[in-house]
Structures are given as C-alpha cells and as structure tokens.
PDB file of N, CA, C and O in Angstrom, chain B, residues numbered from 101:
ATOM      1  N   UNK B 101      -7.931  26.907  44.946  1.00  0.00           N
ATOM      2  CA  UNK B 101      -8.097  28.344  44.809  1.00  0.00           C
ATOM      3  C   UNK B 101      -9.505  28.759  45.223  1.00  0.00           C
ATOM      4  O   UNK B 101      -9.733  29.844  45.757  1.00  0.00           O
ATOM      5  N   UNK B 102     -10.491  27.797  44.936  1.00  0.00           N
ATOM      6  CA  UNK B 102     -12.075  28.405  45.177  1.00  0.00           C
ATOM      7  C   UNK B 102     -11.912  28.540  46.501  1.00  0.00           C
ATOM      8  O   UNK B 102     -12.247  29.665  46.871  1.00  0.00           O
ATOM      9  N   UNK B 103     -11.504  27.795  47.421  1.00  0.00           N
ATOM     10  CA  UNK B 103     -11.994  27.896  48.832  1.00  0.00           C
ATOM     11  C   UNK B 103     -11.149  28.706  49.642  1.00  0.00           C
ATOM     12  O   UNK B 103     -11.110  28.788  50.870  1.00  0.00           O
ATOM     13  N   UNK B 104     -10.420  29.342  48.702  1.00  0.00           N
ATOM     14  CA  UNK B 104      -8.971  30.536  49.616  1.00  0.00           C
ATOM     15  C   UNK B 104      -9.931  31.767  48.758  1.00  0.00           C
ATOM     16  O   UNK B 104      -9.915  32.760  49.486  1.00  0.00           O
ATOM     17  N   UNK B 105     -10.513  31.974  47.857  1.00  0.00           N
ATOM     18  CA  UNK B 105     -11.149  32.639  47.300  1.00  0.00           C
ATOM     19  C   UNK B 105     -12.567  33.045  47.910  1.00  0.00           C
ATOM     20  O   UNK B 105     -13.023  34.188  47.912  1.00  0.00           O
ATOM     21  N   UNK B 106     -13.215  31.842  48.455  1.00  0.00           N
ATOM     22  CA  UNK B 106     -14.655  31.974  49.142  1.00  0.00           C
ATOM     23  C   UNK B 106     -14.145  32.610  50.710  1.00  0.00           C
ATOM     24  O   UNK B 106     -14.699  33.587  51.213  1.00  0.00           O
ATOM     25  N   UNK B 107     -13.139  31.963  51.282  1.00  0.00           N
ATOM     26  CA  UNK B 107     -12.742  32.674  51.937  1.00  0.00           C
ATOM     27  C   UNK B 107     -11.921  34.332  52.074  1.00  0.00           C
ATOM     28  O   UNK B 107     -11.827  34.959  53.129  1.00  0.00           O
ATOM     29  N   UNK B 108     -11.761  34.472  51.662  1.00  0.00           N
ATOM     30  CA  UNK B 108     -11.124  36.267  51.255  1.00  0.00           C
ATOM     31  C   UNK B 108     -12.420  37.155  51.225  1.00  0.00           C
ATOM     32  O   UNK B 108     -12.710  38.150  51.891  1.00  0.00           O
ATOM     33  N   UNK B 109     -13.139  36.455  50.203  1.00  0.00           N
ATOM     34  CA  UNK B 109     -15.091  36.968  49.942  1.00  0.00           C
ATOM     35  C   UNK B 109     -15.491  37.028  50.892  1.00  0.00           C
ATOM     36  O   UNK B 109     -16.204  37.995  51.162  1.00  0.00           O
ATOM     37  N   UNK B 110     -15.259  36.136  51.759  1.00  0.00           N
ATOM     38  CA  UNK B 110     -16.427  36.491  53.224  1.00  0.00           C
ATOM     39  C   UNK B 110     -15.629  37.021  53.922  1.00  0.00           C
ATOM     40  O   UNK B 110     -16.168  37.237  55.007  1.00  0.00           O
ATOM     41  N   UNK B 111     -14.430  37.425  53.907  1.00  0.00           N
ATOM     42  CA  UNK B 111     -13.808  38.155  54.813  1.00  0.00           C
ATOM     43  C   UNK B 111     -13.824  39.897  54.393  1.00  0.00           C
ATOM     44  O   UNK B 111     -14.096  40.644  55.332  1.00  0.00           O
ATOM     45  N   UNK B 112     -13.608  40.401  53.340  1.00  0.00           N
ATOM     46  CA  UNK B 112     -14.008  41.213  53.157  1.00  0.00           C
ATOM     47  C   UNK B 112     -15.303  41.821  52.859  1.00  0.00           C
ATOM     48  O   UNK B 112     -15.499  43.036  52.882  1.00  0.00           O
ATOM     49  N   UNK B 113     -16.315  40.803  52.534  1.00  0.00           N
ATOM     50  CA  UNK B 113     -17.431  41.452  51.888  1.00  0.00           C
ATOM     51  C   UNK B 113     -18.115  42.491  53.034  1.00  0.00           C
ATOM     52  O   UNK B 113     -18.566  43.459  52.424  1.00  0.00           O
ATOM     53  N   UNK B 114     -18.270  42.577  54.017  1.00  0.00           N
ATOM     54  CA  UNK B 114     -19.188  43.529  54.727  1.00  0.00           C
ATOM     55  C   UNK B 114     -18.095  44.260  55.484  1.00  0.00           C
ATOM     56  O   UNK B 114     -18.477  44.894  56.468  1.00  0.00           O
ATOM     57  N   UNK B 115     -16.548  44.286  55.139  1.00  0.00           N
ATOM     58  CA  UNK B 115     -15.508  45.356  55.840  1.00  0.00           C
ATOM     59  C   UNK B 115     -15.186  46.635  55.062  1.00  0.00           C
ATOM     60  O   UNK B 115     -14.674  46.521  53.948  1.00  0.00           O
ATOM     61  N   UNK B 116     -15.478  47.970  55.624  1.00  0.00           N
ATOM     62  CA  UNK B 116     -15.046  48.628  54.828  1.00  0.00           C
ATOM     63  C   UNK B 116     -13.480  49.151  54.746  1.00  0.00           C
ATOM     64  O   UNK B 116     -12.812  49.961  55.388  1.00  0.00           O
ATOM     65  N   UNK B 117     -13.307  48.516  53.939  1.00  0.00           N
ATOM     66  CA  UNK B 117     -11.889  48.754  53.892  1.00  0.00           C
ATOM     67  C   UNK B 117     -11.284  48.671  52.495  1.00  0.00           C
ATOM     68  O   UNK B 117     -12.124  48.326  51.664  1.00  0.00           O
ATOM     69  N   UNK B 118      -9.994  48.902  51.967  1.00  0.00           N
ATOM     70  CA  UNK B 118      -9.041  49.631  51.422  1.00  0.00           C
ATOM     71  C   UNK B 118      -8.600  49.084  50.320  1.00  0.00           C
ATOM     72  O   UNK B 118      -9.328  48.103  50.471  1.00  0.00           O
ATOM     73  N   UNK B 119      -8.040  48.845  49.324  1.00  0.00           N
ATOM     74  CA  UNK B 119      -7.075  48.550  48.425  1.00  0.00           C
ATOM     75  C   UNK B 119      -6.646  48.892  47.702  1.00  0.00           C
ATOM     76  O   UNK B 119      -7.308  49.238  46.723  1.00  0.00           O
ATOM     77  N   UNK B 120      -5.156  49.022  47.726  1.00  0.00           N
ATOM     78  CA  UNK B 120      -4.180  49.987  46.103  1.00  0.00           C
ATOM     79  C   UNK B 120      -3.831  49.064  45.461  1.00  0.00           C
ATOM     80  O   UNK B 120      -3.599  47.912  45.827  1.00  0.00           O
ATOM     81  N   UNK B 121      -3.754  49.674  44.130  1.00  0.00           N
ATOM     82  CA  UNK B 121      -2.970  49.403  43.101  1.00  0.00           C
ATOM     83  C   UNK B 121      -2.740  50.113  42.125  1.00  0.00           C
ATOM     84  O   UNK B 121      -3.486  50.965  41.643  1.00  0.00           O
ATOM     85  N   UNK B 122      -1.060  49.613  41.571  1.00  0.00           N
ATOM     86  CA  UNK B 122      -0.418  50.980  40.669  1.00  0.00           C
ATOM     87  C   UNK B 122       0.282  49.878  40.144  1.00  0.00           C
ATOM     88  O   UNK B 122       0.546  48.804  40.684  1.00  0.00           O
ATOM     89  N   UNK B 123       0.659  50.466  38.536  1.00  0.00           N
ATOM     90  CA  UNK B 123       1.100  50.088  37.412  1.00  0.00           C
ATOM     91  C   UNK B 123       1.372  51.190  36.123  1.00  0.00           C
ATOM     92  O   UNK B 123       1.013  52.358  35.979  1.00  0.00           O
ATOM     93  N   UNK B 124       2.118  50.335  35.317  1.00  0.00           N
ATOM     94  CA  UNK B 124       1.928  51.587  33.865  1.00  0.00           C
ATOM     95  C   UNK B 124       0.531  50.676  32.657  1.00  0.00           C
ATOM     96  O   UNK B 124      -0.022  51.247  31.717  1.00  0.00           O
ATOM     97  N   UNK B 125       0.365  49.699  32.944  1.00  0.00           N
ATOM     98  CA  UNK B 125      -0.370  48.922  31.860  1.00  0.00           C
ATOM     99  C   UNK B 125      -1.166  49.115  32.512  1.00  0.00           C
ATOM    100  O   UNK B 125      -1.252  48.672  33.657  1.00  0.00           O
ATOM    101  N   UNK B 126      -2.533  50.340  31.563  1.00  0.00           N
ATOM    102  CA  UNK B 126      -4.093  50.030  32.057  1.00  0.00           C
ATOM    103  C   UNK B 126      -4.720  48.753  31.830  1.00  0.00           C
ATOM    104  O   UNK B 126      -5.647  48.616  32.628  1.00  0.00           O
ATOM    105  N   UNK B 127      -4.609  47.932  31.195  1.00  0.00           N
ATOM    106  CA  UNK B 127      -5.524  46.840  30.347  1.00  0.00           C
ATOM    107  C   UNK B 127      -4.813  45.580  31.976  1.00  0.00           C
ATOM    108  O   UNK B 127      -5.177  44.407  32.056  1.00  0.00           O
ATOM    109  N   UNK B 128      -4.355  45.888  32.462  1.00  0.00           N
ATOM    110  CA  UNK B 128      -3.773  44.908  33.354  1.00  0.00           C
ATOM    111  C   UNK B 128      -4.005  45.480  34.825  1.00  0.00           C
ATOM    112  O   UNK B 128      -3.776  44.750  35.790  1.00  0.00           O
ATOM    113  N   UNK B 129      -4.390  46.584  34.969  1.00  0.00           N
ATOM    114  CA  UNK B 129      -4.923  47.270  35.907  1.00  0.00           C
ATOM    115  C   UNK B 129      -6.461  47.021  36.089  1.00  0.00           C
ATOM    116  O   UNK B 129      -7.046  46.783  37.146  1.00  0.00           O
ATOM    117  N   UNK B 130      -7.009  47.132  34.782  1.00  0.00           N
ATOM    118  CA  UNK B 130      -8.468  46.540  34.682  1.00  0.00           C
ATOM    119  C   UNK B 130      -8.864  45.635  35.511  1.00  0.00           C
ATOM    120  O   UNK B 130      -9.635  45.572  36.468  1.00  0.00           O
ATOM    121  N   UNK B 131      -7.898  44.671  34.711  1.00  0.00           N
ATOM    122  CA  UNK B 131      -8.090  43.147  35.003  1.00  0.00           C
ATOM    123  C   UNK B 131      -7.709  43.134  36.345  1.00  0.00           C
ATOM    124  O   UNK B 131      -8.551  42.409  36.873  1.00  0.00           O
ATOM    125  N   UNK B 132      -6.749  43.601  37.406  1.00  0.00           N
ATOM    126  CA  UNK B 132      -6.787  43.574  38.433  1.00  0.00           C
ATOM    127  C   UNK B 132      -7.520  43.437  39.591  1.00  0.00           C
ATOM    128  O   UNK B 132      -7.460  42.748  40.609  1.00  0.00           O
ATOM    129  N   UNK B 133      -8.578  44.716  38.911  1.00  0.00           N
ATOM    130  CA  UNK B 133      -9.788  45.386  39.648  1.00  0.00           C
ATOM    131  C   UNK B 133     -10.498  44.404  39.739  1.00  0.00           C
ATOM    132  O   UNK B 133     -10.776  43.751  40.744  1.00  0.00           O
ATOM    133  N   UNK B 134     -10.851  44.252  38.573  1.00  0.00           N
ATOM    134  CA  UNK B 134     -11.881  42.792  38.269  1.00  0.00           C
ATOM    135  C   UNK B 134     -12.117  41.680  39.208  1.00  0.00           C
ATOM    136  O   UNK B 134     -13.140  41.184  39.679  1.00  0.00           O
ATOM    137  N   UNK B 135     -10.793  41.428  39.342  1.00  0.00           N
ATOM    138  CA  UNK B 135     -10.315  40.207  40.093  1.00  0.00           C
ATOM    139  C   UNK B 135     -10.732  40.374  41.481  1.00  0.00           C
ATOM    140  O   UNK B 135     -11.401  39.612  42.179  1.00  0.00           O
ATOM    141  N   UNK B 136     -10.099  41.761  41.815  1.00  0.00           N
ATOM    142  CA  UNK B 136      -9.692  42.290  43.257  1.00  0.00           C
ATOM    143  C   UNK B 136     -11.486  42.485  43.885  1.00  0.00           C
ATOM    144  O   UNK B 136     -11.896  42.148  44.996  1.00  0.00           O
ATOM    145  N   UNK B 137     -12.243  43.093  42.817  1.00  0.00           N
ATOM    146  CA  UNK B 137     -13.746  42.821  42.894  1.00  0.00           C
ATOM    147  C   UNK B 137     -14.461  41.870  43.252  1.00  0.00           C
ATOM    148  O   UNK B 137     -15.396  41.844  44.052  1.00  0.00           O
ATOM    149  N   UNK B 138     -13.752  40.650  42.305  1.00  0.00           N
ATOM    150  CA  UNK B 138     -14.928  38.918  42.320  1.00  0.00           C
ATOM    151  C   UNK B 138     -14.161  38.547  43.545  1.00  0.00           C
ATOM    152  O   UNK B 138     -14.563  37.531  44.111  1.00  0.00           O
ATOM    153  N   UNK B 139     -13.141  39.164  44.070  1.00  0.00           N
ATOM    154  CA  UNK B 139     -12.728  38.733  45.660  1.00  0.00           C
ATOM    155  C   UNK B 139     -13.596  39.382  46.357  1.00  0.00           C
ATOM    156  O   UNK B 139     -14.303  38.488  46.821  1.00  0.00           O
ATOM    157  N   UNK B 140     -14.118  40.683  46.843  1.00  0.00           N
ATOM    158  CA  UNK B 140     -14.867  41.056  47.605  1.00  0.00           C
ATOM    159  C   UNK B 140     -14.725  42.513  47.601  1.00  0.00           C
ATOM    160  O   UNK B 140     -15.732  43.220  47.565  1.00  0.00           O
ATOM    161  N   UNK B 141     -13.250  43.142  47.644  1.00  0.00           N
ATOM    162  CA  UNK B 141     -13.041  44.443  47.642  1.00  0.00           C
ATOM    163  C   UNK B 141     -14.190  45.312  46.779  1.00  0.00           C
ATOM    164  O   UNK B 141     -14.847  45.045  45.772  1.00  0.00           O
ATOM    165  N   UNK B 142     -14.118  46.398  47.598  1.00  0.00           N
ATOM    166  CA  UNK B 142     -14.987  47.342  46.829  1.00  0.00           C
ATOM    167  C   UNK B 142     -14.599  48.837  46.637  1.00  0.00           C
ATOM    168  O   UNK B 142     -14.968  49.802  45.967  1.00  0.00           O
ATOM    169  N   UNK B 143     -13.467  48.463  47.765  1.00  0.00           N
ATOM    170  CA  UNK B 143     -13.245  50.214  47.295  1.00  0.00           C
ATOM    171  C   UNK B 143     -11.570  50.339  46.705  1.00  0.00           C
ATOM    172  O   UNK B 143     -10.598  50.789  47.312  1.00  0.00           O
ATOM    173  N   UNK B 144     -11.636  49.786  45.351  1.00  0.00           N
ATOM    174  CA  UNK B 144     -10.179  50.034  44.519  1.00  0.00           C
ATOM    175  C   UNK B 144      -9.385  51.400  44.481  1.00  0.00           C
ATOM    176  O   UNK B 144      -9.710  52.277  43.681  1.00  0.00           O
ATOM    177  N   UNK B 145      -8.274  51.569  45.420  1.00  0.00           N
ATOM    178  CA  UNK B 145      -7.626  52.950  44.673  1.00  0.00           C
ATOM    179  C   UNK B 145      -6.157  52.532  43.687  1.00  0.00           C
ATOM    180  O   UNK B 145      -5.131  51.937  44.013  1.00  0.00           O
ATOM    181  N   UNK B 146      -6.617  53.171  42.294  1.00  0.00           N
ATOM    182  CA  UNK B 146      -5.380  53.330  41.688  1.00  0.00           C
ATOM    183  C   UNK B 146      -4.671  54.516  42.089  1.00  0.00           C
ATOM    184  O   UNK B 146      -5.023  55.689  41.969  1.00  0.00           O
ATOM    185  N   UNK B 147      -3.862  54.146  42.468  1.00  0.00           N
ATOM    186  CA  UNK B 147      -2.050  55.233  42.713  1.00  0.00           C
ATOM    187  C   UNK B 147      -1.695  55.434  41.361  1.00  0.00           C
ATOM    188  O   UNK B 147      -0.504  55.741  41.296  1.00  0.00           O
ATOM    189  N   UNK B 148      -2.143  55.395  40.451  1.00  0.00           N
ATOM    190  CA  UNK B 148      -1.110  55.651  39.624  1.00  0.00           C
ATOM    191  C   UNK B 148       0.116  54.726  38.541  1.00  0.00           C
ATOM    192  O   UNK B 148      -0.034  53.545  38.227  1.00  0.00           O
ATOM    193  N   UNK B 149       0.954  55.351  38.235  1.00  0.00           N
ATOM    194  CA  UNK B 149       1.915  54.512  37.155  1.00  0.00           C
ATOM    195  C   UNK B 149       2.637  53.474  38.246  1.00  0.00           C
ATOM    196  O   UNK B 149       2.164  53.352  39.376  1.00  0.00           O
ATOM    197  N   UNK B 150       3.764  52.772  37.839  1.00  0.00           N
ATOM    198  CA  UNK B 150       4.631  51.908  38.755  1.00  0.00           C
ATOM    199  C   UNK B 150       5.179  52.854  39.684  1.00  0.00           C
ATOM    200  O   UNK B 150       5.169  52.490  40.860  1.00  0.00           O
ATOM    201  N   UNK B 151       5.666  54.009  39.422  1.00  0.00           N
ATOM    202  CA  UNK B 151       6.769  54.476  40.467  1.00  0.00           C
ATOM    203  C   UNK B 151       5.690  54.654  41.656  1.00  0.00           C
ATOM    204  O   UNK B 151       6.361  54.992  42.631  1.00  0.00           O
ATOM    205  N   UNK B 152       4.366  54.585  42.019  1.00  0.00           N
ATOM    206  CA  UNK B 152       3.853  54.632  42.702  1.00  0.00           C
ATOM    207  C   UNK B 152       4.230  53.346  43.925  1.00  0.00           C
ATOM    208  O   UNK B 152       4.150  53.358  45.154  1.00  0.00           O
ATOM    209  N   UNK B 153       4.582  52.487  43.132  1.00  0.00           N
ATOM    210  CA  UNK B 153       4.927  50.960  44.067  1.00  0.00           C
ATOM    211  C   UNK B 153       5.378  51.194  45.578  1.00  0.00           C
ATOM    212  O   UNK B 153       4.965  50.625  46.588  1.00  0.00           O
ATOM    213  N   UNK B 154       6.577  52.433  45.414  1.00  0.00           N
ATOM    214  CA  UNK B 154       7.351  52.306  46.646  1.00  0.00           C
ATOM    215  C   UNK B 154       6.617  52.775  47.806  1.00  0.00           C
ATOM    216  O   UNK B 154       6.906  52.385  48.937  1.00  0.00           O
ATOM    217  N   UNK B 155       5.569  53.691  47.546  1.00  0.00           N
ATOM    218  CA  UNK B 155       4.467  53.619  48.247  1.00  0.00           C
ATOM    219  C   UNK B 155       4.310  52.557  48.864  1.00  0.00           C
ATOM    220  O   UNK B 155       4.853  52.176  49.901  1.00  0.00           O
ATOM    221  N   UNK B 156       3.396  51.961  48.085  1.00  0.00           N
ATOM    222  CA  UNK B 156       2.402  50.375  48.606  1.00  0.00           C
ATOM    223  C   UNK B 156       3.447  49.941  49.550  1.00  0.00           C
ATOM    224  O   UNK B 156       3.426  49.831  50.775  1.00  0.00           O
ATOM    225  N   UNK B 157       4.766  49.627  48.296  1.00  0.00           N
ATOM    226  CA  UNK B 157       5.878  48.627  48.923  1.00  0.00           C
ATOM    227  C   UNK B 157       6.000  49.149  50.891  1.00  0.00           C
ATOM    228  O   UNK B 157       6.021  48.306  51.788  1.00  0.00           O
ATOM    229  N   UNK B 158       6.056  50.550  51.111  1.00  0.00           N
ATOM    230  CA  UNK B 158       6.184  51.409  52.581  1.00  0.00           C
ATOM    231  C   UNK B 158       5.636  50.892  53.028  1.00  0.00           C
ATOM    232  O   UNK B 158       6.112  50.434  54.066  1.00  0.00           O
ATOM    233  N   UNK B 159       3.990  50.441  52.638  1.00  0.00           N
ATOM    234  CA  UNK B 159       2.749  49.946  54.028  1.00  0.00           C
ATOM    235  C   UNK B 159       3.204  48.740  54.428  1.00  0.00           C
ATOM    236  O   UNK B 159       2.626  48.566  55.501  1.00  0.00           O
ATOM    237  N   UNK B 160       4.139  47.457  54.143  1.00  0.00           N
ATOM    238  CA  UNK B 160       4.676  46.665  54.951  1.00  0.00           C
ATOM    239  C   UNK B 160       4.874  47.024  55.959  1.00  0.00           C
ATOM    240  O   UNK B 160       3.986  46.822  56.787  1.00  0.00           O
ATOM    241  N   UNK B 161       5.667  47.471  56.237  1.00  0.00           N
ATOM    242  CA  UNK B 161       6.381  48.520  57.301  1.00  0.00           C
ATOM    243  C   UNK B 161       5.441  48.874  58.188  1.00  0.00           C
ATOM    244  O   UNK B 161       5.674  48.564  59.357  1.00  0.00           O
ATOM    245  N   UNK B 162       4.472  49.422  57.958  1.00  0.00           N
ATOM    246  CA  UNK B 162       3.286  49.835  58.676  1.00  0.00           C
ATOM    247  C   UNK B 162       2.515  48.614  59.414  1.00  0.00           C
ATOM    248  O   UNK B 162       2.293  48.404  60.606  1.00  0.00           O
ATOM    249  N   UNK B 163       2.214  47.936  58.314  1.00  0.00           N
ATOM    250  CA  UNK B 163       1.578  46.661  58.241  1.00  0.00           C
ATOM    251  C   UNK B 163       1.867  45.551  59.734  1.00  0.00           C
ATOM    252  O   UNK B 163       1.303  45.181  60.764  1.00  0.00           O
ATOM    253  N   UNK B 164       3.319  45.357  58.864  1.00  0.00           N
ATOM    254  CA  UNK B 164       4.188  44.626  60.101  1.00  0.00           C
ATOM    255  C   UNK B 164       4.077  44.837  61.708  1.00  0.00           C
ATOM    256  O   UNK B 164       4.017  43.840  62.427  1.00  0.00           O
ATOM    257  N   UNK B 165       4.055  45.934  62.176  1.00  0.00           N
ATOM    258  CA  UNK B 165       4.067  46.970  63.052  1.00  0.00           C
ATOM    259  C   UNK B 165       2.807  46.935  63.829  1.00  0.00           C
ATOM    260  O   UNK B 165       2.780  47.089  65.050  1.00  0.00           O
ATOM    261  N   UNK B 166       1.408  46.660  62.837  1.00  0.00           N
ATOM    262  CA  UNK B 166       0.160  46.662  63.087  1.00  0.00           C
ATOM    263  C   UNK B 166      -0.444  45.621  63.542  1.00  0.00           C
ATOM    264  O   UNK B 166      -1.430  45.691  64.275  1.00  0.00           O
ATOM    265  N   UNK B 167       0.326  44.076  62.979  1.00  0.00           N
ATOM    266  CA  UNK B 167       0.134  42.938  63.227  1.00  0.00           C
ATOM    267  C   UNK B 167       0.506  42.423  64.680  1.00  0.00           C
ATOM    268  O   UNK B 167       0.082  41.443  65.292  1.00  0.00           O
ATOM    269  N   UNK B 168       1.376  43.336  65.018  1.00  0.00           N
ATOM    270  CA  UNK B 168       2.179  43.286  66.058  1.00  0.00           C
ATOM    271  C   UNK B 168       1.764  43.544  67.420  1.00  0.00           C
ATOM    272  O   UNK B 168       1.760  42.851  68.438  1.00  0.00           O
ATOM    273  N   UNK B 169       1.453  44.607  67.188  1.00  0.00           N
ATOM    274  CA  UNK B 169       0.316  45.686  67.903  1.00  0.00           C
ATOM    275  C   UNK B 169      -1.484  44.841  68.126  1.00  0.00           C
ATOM    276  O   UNK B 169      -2.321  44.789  69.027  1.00  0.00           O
ATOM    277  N   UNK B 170      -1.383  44.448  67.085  1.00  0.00           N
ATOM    278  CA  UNK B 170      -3.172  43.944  67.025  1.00  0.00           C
ATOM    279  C   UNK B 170      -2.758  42.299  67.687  1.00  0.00           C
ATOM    280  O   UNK B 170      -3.334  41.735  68.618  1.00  0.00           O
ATOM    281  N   UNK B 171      -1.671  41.820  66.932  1.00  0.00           N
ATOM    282  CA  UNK B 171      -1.502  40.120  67.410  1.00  0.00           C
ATOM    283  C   UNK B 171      -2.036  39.702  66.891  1.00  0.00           C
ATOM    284  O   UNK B 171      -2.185  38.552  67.305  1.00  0.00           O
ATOM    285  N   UNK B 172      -2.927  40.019  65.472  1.00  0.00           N
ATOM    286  CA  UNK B 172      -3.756  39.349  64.821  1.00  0.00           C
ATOM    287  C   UNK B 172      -3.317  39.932  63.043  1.00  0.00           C
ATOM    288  O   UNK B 172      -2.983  41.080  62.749  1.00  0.00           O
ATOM    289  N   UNK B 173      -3.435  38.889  62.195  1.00  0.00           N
ATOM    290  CA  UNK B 173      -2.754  39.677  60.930  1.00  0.00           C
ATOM    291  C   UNK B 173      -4.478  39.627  60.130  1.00  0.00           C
ATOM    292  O   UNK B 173      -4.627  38.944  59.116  1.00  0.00           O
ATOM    293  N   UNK B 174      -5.208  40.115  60.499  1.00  0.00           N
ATOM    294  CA  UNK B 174      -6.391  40.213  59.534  1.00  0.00           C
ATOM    295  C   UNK B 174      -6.729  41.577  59.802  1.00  0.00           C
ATOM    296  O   UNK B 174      -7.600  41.948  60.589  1.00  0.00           O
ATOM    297  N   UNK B 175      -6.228  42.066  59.329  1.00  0.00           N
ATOM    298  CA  UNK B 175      -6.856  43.886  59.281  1.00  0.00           C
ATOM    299  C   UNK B 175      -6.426  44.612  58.505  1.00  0.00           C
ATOM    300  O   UNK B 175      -5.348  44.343  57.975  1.00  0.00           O
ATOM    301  N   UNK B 176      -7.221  45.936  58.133  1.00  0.00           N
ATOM    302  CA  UNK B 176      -7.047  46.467  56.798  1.00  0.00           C
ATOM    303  C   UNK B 176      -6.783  47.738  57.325  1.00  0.00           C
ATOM    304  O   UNK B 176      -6.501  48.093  58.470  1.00  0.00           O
ATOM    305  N   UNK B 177      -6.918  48.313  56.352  1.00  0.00           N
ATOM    306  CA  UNK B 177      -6.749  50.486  55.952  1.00  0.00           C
ATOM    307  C   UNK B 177      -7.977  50.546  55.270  1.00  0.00           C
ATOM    308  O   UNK B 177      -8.438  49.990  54.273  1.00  0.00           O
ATOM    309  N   UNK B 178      -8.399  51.414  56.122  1.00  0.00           N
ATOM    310  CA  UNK B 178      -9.832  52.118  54.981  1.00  0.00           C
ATOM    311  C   UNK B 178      -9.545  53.679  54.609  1.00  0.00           C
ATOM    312  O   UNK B 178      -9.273  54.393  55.573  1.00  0.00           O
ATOM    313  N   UNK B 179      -9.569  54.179  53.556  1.00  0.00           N
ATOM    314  CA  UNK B 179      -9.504  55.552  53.085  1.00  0.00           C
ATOM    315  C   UNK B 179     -10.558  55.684  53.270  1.00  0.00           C
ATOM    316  O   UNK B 179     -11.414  54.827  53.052  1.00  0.00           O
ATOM    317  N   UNK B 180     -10.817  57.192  53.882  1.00  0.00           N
ATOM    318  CA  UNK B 180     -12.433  57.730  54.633  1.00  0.00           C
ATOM    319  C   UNK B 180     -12.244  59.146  53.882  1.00  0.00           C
ATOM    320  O   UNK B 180     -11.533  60.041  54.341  1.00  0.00           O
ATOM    321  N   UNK B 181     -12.887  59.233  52.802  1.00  0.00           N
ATOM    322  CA  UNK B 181     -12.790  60.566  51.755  1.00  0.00           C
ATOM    323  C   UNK B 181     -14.552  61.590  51.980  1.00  0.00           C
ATOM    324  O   UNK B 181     -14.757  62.616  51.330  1.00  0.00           O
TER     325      UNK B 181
END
C-alpha cells in the first residue's frame, strides 16, 4: 500500500485538480477527506448525501471517453470556481 500510496502523492501533489465525494454519514466523510488528503488531493468537493452518487457514478462515462481520446488514463477534472 505505501508505494501505490507514495505514488498517487506524487502524482497529484502539484496537479490542480478535482475530487468528489458524497454520502449520508458525516463522520465517514471526514475520514474520507483525511485520507483523500494524506494521498495528495487538495481540493475535496462534497456533493452531498448518497443520492448524489449517480452523479459521480455519470463521470465514468465521461471518464471512459476521455481515456480514449487522451490514450492515456492519468487525468483529472479540475473545478475552476
């Protein structure tokens, strides 16, 4: 896990880019962040309760499409607010 972990860290740490997450349990949302943090992410968006999922679940779709297009599966979404 450390070295799929050190790796993710250096892959995101200087990208600005994106990450959701949605649930109904805050105390597990926390802990998410946390996590999603000591990985590298920095810019957390919560969506919201679960029904938010089918969202996220959509960006496959996108995703897929993008990988396709790029030929490369390492790339993100950045929200630019």
């Amino acid at each position: 896990m450390s070295d799929r972990h050190d790796d993710v860290a250096e892959w995101v740490e200087d990208l600005p880019v994106t990450v959701f997450l949605c649930g109904n349990a805050h105390e597990a949302k926390a802990q998410v962040t946390d996590i999603l943090r000591s990985f590298g992410w920095r810019d957390v968006i919560d969506l919201g309760d679960i029904t938010s999922a089918r969202g996220t679940e959509s960006y496959v779709s996108l995703w897929l499409r993008l990988w396709r297009a790029l030929q490369v599966p390492m790339f993100n979404i950045k929200v630019v607010r």
